[in-house]
Steps between C-alpha positions, in 0.01 A plus 500: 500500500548521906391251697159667642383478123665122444251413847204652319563342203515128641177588708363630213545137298461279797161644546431429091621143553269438747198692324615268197491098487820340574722555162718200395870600480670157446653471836307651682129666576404915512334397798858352658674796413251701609480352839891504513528848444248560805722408730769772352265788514404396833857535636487807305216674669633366853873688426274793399328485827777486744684733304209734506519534098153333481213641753194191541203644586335281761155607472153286536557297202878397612312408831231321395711278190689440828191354702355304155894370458536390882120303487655316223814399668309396806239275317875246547360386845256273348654375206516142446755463217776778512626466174154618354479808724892578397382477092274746584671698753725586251271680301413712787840611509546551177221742524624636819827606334330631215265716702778649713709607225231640296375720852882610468533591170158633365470794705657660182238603291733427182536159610136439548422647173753240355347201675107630376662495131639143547179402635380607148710358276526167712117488377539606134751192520261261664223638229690423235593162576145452566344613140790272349324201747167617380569543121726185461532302785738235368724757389497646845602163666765465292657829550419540867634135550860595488403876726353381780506255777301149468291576808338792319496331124290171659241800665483678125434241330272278736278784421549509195334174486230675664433791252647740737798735530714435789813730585630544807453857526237784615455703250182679537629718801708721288214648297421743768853629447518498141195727514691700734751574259252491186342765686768748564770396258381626150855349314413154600127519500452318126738159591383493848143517416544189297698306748173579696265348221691225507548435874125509541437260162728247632351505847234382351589328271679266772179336564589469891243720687730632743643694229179644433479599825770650535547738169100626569638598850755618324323688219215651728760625732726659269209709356324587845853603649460877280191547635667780720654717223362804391467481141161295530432532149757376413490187741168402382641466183771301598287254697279456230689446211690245744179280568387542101863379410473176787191424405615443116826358627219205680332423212837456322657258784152319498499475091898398441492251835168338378736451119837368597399299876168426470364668781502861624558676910037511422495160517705512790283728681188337403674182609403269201728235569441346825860335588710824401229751638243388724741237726775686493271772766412220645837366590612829606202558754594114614897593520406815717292290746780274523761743569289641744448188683901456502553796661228427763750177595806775561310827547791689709779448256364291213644207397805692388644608150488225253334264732126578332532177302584265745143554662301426185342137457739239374316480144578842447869492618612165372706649233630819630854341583568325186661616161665804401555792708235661198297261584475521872451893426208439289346263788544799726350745279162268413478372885501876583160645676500764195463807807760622662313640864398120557840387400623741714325387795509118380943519527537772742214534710326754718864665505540533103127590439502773764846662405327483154189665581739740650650567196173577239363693768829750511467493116147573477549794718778611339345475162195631562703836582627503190252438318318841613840679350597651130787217526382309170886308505413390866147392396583318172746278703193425798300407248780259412514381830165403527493308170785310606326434843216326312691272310625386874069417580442205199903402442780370649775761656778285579780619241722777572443701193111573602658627887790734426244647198283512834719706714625678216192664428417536864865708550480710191131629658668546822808738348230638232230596774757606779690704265251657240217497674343822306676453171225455204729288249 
């Protein structure tokens, strides 16, 4: 094995480490090692640059990462504890290592191929520990208890206690690319087509309505992205047997959620309980106001990364500080505005929002060029884009897995649009 293949290879499982929840090895964490081996690849691609074995294309996206990654550094002017904006700072260049390796390495289409197919199986992992959580929950707690870190176990089974399925994960976004390949690969068609069954069942199944959300988007995407092909006949068929088989796949989730928690995602959506459904909105709506009315104090450059908290009322800081390092990240997560443009302009102001905007309006236009092609690859992976993006409009986005699987999507459009922009598969 050379070393250009040993490179690939590590990229290939630092990106499934990250798409996975951090993994238990005794000593140390996936995520550590993970992070560690970063910094090696990162040399790597920098050797291959001035040695002119690697070539980095510097196009828009480059550019504009580069403008979103310099509004977060500069949100530092008006931080008022440093060691807050450093925590998080250092998930910005996690990601910022992450996305310039990847922009070296997956102009190979081989390589980008390989990183779709982790994407995949990271999922069929995630969905299986997530039918053993919904079947025997217990059982799960026990195994997972000695896999995975403490910060995610205390977030599974929280809701647990709350008749949901919690795992830290997003799932529903590679549907669109399992179609892709149920589509035009006829060997894996039978297994893949249940992985799909059971991606959408669990979903919702979860009873968190983001989820639901997010594999409709996901679902009505996937079948309106063949809309193009020829064989029309054909199509028709597919999209209808898909909604026939969704719609029985509902009434399933509904029946077997109503039997072993008591209550189903309908109740959710009819909001019957009005703590877990009806406040919860409420609190969102009052969280967006609030972040708003931060960034209003600090509108050039926010009140910098990390800083959000420090600007909320004392009741709902008072504990933030105190306990575990778990603890303090679960604080974060519930103190959160739940929407990441007003979060965006709450930490790093007019700066952050506008290099932002910058950003979706780049990818809208590049999309939307797409979109009008034969490239169904290109168009299953927007479609995961945009799934992803609407988990960032009701949920927190502060972790590092949900921003390299971010820009990972966002560079594997750029290198699939800029390089096969006419290809059908």
């Amino acid at each position: 094995m050379n070393l250009k293949k040993i490179i690939n290879l590590c990229f290939l499982l630092i990106t499934a480490s990250f798409l996975l929840p951090s993994i238990n090895f005794g000593f140390i964490y996936s995520h550590g090692i993970a992070k560690g081996l970063l910094f090696i690849l990162f040399f790597y691609c920098m050797y291959g640059l001035l040695t002119k074995r690697i070539k980095l294309k510097k196009g828009k996206l480059f550019f504009l990462f580069m403008i979103f990654f310099i509004s977060q550094a500069v949100s530092i002017i008006n931080v008022a504890d440093l060691s807050l904006f450093v925590d998080r700072f250092k998930t910005i260049l996690y990601l910022y290592l992450y996305f310039f390796i990847a922009t070296c390495l997956l102009d190979d289409k081989k390589i980008r191929l390989k990183i779709i197919i982790v994407l995949i199986g990271c999922s069929i992992f995630n969905l299986l520990i997530k039918f053993f959580i919904f079947i025997e929950p217990s059982s799960a707690m026990l195994f997972l208890d000695k896999l995975l870190h403490p910060g995610n176990l205390e977030l599974i089974n929280m809701n647990i206690n709350r008749g949901r399925i919690y795992f830290d994960s997003y799932d529903e976004i590679s549907l669109p690319l399992i179609v892709y390949f149920v589509y035009f690969n006829k060997k894996l068609r039978a297994p893949l087509v249940l992985i799909a069954i059971g991606q959408i069942f669990i979903s919702f199944v979860t009873n968190f309505r983001t989820n639901l959300i997010m594999i409709l988007l996901s679902f009505f995407g996937s079948i309106l992205m063949f809309i193009k092909k020829q064989n029309r006949i054909r199509n028709f068929i597919f999209q209808m047997v898909s909604i026939i088989s969704v719609l029985i796949i509902m009434f399933l989730a509904y029946f077997f959620g109503s039997k072993l928690v008591g209550f189903s995602y309908v109740d959710r959506l009819v909001m019957t309980d009005e703590l877990e459904d009806v406040s919860t909105i409420d609190i969102r709506i009052a969280k967006w106001q609030q972040a708003f009315d931060v960034g209003l104090s600090k509108p050039l450059f926010g009140t910098g990364l990390g800083n959000y908290n420090l600007y909320l009322p004392m009741y709902t800081k008072m504990n933030l500080f105190k306990g575990t390092n778990q603890e303090k990240n679960l604080s974060e997560g519930l103190l959160h505005p739940h929407n990441l443009i007003v979060f965006t302009f709450a930490e790093t102001g007019l700066l952050g929002l506008l290099s932002l905007f910058a950003v979706f309006i780049y990818f809208i236009y590049f999309d939307y060029s797409l979109l009008k092609s034969n490239n169904i690859l290109s168009k299953s992976l927007i479609i995961s884009f945009w799934v992803l993006f609407s988990f960032s409009l009701f949920n927190p986005t502060l972790y590092l897995t949900y921003n390299i699987l971010f820009w990972l999507l966002r560079i594997l459009i750029h290198y699939e649009g800029t390089n096969r922009r006419s290809h059908v598969r």
